[in-house]
Kinemage of the C-alpha trace (Angstrom):
@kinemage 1
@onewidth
@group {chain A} dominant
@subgroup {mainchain}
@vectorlist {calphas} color= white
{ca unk a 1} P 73.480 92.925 97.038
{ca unk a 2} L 70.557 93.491 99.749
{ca unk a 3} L 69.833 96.143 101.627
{ca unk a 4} L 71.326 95.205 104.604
{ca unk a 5} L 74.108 92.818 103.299
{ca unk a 6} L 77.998 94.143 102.490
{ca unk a 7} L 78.825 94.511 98.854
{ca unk a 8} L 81.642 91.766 97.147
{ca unk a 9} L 83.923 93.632 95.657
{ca unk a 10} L 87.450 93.707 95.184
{ca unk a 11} L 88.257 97.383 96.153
{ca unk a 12} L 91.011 99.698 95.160
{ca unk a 13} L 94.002 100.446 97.746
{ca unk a 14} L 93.194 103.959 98.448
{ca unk a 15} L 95.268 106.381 100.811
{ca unk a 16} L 92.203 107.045 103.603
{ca unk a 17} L 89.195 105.166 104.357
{ca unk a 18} L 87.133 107.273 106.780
{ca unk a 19} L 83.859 105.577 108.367
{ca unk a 20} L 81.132 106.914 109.875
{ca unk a 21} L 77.631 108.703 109.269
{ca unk a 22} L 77.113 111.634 107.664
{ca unk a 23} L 74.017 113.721 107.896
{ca unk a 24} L 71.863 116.921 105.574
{ca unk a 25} L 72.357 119.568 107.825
{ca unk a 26} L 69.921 122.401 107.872
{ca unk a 27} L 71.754 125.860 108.264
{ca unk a 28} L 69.405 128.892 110.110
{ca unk a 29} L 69.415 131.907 107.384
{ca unk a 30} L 69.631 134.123 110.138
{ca unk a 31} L 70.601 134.105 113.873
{ca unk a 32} L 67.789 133.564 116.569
{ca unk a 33} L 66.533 130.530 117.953
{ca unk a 34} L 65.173 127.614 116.598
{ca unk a 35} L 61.739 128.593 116.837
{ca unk a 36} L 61.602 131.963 115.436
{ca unk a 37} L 64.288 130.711 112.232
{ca unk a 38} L 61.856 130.890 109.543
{ca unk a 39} L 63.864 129.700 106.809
{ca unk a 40} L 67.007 127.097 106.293
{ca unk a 41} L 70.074 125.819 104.502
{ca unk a 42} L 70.587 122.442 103.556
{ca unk a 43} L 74.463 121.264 103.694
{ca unk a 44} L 75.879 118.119 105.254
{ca unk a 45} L 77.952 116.995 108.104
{ca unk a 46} L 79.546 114.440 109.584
{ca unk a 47} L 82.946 114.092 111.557
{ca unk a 48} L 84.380 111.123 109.456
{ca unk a 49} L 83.197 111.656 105.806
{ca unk a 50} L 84.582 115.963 106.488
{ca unk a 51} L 88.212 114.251 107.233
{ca unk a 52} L 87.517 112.293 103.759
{ca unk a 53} L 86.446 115.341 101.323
{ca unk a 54} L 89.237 117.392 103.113
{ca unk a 55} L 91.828 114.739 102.113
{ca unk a 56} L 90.222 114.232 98.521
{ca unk a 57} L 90.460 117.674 98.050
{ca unk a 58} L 94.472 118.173 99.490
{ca unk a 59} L 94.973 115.634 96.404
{ca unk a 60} L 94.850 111.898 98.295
{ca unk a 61} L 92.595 109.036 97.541
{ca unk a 62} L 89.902 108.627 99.582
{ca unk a 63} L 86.299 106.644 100.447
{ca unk a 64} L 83.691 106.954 102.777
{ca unk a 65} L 82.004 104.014 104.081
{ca unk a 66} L 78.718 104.300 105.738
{ca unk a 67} L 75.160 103.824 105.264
{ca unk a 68} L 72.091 106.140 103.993
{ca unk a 69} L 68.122 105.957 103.217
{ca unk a 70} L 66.824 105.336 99.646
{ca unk a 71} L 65.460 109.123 100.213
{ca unk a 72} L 66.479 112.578 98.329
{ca unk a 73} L 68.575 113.643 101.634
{ca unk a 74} L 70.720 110.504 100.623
{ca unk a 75} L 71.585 110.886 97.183
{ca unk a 76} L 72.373 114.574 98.310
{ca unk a 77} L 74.850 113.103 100.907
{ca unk a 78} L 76.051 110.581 98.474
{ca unk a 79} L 76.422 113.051 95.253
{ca unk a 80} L 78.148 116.542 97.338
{ca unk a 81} L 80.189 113.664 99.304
{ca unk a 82} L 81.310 112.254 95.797
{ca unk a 83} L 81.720 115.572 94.349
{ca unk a 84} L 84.959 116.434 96.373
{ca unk a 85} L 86.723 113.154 95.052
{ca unk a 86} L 85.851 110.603 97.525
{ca unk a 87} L 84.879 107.098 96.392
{ca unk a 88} L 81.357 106.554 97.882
{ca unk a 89} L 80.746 102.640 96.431
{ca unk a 90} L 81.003 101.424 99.232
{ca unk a 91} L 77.854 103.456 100.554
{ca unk a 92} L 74.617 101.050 100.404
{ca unk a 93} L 71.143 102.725 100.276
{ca unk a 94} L 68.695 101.326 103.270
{ca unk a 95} L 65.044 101.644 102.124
{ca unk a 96} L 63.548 100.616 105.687
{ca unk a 97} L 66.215 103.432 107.379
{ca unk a 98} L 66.113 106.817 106.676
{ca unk a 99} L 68.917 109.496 106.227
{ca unk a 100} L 70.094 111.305 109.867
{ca unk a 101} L 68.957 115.122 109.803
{ca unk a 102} L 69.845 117.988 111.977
{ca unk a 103} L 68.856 121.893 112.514
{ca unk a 104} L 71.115 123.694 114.106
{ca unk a 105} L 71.516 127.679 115.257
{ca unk a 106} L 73.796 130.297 113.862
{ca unk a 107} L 75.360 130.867 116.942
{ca unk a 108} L 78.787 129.824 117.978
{ca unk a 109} L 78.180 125.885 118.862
{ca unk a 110} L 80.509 127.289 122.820
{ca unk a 111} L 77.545 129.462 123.599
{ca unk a 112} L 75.097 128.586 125.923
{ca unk a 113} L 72.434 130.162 123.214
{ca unk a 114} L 73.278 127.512 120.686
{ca unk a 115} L 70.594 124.789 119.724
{ca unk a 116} L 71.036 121.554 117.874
{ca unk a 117} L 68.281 119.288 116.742
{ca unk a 118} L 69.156 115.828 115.703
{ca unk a 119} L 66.815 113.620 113.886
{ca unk a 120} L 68.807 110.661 113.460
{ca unk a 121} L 67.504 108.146 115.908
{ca unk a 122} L 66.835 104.850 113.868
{ca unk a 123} L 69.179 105.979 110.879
{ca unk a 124} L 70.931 104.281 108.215
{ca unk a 125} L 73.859 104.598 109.369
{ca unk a 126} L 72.856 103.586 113.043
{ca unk a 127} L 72.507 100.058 111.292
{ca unk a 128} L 76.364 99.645 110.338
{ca unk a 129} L 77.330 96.149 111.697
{ca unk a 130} L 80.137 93.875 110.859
{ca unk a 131} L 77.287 92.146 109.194
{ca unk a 132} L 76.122 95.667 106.884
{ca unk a 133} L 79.400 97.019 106.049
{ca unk a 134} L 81.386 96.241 103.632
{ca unk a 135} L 84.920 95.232 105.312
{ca unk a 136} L 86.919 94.390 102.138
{ca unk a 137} L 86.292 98.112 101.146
{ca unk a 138} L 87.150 98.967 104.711
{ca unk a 139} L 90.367 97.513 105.018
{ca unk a 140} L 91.869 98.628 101.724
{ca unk a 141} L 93.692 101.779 102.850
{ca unk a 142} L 96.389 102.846 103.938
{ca unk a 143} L 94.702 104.571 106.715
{ca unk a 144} L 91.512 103.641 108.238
{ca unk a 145} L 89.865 106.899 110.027
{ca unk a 146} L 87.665 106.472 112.707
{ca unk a 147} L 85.320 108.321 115.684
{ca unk a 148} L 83.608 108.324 119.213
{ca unk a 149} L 80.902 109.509 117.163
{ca unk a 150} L 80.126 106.149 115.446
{ca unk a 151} L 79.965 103.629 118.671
{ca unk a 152} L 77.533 106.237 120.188
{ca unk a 153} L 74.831 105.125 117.692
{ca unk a 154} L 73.573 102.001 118.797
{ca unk a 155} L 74.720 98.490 120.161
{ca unk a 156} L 75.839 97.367 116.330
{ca unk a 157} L 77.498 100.458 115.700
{ca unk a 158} L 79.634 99.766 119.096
{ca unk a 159} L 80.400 96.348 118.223
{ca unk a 160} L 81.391 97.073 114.222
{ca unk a 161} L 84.166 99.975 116.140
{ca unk a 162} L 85.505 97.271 118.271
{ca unk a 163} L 85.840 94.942 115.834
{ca unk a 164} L 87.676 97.662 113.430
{ca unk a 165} L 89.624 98.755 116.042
{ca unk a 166} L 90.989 95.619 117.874
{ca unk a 167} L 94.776 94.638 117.291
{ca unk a 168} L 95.375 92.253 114.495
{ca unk a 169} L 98.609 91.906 112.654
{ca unk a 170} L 98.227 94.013 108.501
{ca unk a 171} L 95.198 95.907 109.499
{ca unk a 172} L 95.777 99.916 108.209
{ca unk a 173} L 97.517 102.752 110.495
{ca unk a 174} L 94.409 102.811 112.906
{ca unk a 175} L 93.268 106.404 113.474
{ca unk a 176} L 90.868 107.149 115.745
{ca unk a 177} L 89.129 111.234 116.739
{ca unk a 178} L 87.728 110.794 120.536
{ca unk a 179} L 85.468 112.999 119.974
{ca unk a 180} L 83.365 112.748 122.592
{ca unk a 181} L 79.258 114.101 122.448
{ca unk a 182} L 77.895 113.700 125.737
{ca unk a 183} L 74.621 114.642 124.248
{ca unk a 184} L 74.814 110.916 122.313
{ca unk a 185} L 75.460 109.195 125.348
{ca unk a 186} L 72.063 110.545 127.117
{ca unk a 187} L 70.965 107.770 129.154
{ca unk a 188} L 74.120 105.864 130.160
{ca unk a 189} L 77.542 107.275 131.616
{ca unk a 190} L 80.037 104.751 130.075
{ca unk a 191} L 80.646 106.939 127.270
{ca unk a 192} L 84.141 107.589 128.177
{ca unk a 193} L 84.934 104.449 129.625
{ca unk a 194} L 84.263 103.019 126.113
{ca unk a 195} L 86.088 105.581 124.212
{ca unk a 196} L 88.912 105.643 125.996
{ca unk a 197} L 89.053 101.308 126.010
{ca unk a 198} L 88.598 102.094 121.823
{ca unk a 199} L 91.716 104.610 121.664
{ca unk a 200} L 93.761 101.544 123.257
{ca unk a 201} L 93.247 99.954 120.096
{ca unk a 202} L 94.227 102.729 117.641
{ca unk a 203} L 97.704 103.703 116.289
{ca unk a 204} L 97.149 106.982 116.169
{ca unk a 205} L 94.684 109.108 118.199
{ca unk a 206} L 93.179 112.791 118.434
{ca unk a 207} L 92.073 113.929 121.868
{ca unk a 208} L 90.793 117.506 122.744
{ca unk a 209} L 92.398 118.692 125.790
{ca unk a 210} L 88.528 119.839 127.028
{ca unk a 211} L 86.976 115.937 126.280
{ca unk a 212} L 90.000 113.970 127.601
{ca unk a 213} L 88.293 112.260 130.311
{ca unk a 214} L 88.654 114.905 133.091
{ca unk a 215} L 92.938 114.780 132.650
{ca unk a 216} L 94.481 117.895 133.358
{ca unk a 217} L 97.670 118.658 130.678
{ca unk a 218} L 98.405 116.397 127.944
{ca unk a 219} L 101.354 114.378 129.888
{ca unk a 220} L 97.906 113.031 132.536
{ca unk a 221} L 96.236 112.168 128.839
{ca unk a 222} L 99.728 110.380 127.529
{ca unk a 223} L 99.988 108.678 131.202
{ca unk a 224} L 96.378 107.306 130.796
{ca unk a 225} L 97.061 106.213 127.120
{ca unk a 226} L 99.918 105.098 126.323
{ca unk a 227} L 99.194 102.610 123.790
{ca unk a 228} L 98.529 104.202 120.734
{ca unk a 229} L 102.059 105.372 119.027
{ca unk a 230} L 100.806 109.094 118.434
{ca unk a 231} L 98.447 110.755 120.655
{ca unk a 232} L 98.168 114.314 119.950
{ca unk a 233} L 96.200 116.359 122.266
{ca unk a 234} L 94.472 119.266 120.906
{ca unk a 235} L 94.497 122.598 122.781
{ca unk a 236} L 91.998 124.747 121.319
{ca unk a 237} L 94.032 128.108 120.353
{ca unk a 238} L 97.014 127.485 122.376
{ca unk a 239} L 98.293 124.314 120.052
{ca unk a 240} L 98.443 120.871 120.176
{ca unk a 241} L 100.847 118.276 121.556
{ca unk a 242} L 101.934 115.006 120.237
{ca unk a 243} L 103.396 111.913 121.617
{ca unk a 244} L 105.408 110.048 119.166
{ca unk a 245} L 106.892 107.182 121.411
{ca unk a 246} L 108.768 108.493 124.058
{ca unk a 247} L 108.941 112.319 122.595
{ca unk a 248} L 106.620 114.742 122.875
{ca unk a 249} L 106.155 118.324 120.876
{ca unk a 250} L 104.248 120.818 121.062
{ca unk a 251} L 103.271 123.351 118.170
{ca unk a 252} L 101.242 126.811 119.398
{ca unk a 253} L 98.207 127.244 116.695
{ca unk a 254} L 98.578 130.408 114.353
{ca unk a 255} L 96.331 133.312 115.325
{ca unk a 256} L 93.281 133.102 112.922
{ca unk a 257} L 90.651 135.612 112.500
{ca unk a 258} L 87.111 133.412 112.653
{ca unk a 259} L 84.530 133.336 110.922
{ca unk a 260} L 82.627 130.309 112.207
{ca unk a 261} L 83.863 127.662 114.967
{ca unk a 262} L 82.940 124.905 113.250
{ca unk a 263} L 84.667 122.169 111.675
{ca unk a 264} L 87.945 123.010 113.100
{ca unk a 265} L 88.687 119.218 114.751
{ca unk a 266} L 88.028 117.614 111.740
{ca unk a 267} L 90.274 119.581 109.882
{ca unk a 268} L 93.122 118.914 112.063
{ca unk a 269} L 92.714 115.321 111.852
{ca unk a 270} L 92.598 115.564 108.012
{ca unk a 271} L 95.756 117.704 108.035
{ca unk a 272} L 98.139 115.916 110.339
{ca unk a 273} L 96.687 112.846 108.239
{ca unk a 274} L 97.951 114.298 104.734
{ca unk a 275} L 101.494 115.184 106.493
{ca unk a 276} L 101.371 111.669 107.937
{ca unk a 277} L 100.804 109.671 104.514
{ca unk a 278} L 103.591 112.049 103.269
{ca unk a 279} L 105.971 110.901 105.465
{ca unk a 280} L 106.682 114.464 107.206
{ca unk a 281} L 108.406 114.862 110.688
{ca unk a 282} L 105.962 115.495 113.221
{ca unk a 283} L 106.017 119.022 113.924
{ca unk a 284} L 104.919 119.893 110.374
{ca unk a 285} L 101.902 116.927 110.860
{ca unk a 286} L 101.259 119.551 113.360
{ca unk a 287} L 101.471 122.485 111.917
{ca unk a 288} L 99.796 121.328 108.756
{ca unk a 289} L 96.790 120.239 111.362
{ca unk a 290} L 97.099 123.922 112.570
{ca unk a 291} L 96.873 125.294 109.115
{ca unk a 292} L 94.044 123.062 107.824
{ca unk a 293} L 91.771 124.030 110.589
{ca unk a 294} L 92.489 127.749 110.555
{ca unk a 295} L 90.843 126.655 106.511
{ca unk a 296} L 87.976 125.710 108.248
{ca unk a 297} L 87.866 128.584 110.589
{ca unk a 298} L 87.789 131.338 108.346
{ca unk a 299} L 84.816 130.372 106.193
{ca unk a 300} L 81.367 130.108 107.075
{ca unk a 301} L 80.573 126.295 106.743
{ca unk a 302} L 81.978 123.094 108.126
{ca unk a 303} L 84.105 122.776 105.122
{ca unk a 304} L 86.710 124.466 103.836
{ca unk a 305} L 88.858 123.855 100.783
{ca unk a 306} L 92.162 123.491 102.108
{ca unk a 307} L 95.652 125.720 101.464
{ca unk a 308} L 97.346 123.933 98.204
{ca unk a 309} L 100.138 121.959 99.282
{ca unk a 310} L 102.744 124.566 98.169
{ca unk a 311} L 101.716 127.107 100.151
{ca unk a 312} L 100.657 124.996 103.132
{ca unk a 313} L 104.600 123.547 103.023
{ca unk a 314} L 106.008 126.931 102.536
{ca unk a 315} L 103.939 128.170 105.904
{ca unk a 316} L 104.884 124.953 107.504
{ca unk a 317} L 108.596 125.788 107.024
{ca unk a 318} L 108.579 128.569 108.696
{ca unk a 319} L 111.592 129.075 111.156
{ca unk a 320} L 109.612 129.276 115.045
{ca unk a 321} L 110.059 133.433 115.140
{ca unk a 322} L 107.731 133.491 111.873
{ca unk a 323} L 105.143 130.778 112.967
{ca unk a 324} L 104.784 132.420 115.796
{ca unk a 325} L 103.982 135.673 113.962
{ca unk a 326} L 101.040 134.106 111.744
{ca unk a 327} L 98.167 135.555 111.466
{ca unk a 328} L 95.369 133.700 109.111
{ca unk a 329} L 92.433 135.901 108.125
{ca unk a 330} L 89.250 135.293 105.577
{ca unk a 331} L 91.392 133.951 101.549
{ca unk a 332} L 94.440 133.154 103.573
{ca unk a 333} L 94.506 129.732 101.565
{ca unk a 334} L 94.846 131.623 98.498
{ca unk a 335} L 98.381 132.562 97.401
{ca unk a 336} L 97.028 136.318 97.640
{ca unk a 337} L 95.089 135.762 100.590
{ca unk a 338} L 95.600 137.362 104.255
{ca unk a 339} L 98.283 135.223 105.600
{ca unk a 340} L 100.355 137.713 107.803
{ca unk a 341} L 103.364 137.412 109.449
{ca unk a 342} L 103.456 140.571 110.558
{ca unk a 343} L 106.747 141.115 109.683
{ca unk a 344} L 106.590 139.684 105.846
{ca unk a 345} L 108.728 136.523 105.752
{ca unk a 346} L 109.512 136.141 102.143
């Protein structure tokens, strides 16, 4: 194939196909700003290909579609993204692009001290068209995951997230995370306009409560979109809400002890995903969501291992009395880990 053309393949039927770009992230090894940091981290992150290693690793088959440099910080992306499970073949290197980077502080990313520095103008991934990705490798899932993230990147990038997420009759479940970045949008206000006219077109959609286009309670989100067959409107650490037709419920979050706010709404997604493919009613999509980001919360990086699927359904379970007692602190996802209920439910 060329660099810029999609790949012909015939590819496997996998649960989750999750799109978008993922970038080497440079973590500070101490806190401070920017400037006086002498010394970083490399990880990765990106909204779309977190929900995908989250779901490899919770034991569902996944693949990440996107598009990265012929440069070290893309084989990095392209081997630690592989390394949780998720099929990255449908990831073509661009050798006139190079791979996004971005520094970021230690501080909590709510704090007016907090500093990111994105170096991902002109990426590889800012390329993805209908014309660069692959859409046979795209379609073949039951669940195609998108994010406000990717039709933020340039004109193409807009275009390829219509196209994916206009109605058309045996396309997957259609997710889509709102997930709105003002600081992507520098330069234009449409930014919500257009992410709320791409949630239209999805089946299922994630909203935080804070980014949901200046709505106050989740019934003003469901009244302004009403399309999608599940909204579910994140709360921060009250809970989250979701509309499921005509019903709506609500599930308060567990009290978690955190580490690091970061990675939390991906997380979610990938959780109420999992419960989702498995069929389960949707208060436990919700409190598995709940569950999978308190993973994320209580661990230093943007990705966690999630709880095994045992213990996440045995928490899940829980009668109302005990969820609401939860507490999740630091190797809670272990069987031996802190996950109180303050009075032990057995």
């Amino acid at each position: 194939m060329t660099a810029d053309g999609p790949r012909s393949t015939a590819p496997d039927v996998v649960d989750v196909v999750a799109l978008g770009e993922s970038m080497v992230t440079f973590l500070p090894t101490r806190p401070g700003r920017l400037a006086d940091v002498p010394s970083f981290e490399r990880s990765i992150g990106g909204a779309e290909s977190n929900v995908a290693c989250v779901l490899a690793a919770a034991g569902h088959t996944a693949r990440w579609v996107s598009r990265v440099g012929a440069d070290g910080f893309g084989d990095h992306l392209v081997e630690t993204i592989g390394s949780y499970g998720v099929d990255v073949s449908a990831v073509p290197r661009d050798p006139d692009r190079p791979t996004g980077v971005y520094f970021r502080t230690a501080g909590d990313r709510a704090s007016d001290a907090h500093e990111v520095a994105y170096y991902r103008a002109g990426s590889a991934a800012s390329a993805m068209s209908v014309r660069t990705v692959d859409l046979a490798a795209v379609h073949a899932g039951r669940v195609l995951h998108l994010s406000g993230i990717t039709p933020a990147l340039s004109a193409e990038c807009r275009e390829l997230t219509r196209e994916l997420t206009a109605r058309r009759p045996g396309r997957p479940l259609l997710s889509f995370d709102v997930n709105h970045r003002p600081g992507l949008w520098r330069g234009t206000d449409d930014g919500p306009a257009v992410l709320l006219d791409l949630a239209r077109g999805a089946d299922l959609v994630f909203v935080g409560e804070d980014e949901a286009w200046g709505l106050a309670g989740p019934e003003a989100v469901r009244a302004a979109l009403p399309e999608p067959e599940t909204l579910v409107v994140k709360q921060g650490g009250t809970g989250a809400t979701a509309f499921h037709g005509d019903r709506a419920t609500f599930v308060p979050a567990p009290r978690v002890d955190v580490v690091a706010a970061v990675g939390a709404g991906d997380a979610f997604a990938a959780g109420f995903l999992s419960a989702t493919l498995r069929g389960l009613p949707v208060r436990d999509r919700l409190r598995h969501g709940h569950l999978t980001a308190a993973a994320a919360l209580t661990v230093p990086g943007d990705l966690a291992a999630p709880p095994a699927r045992a213990h996440a359904d045995r928490l899940a379970a829980l009668d109302d009395a005990a969820w609401g007692r939860l507490r999740l602190g630091p190797g809670w996802t272990r069987e031996t880990g802190r996950a109180d209920e303050e009075e032990r439910t057995p």
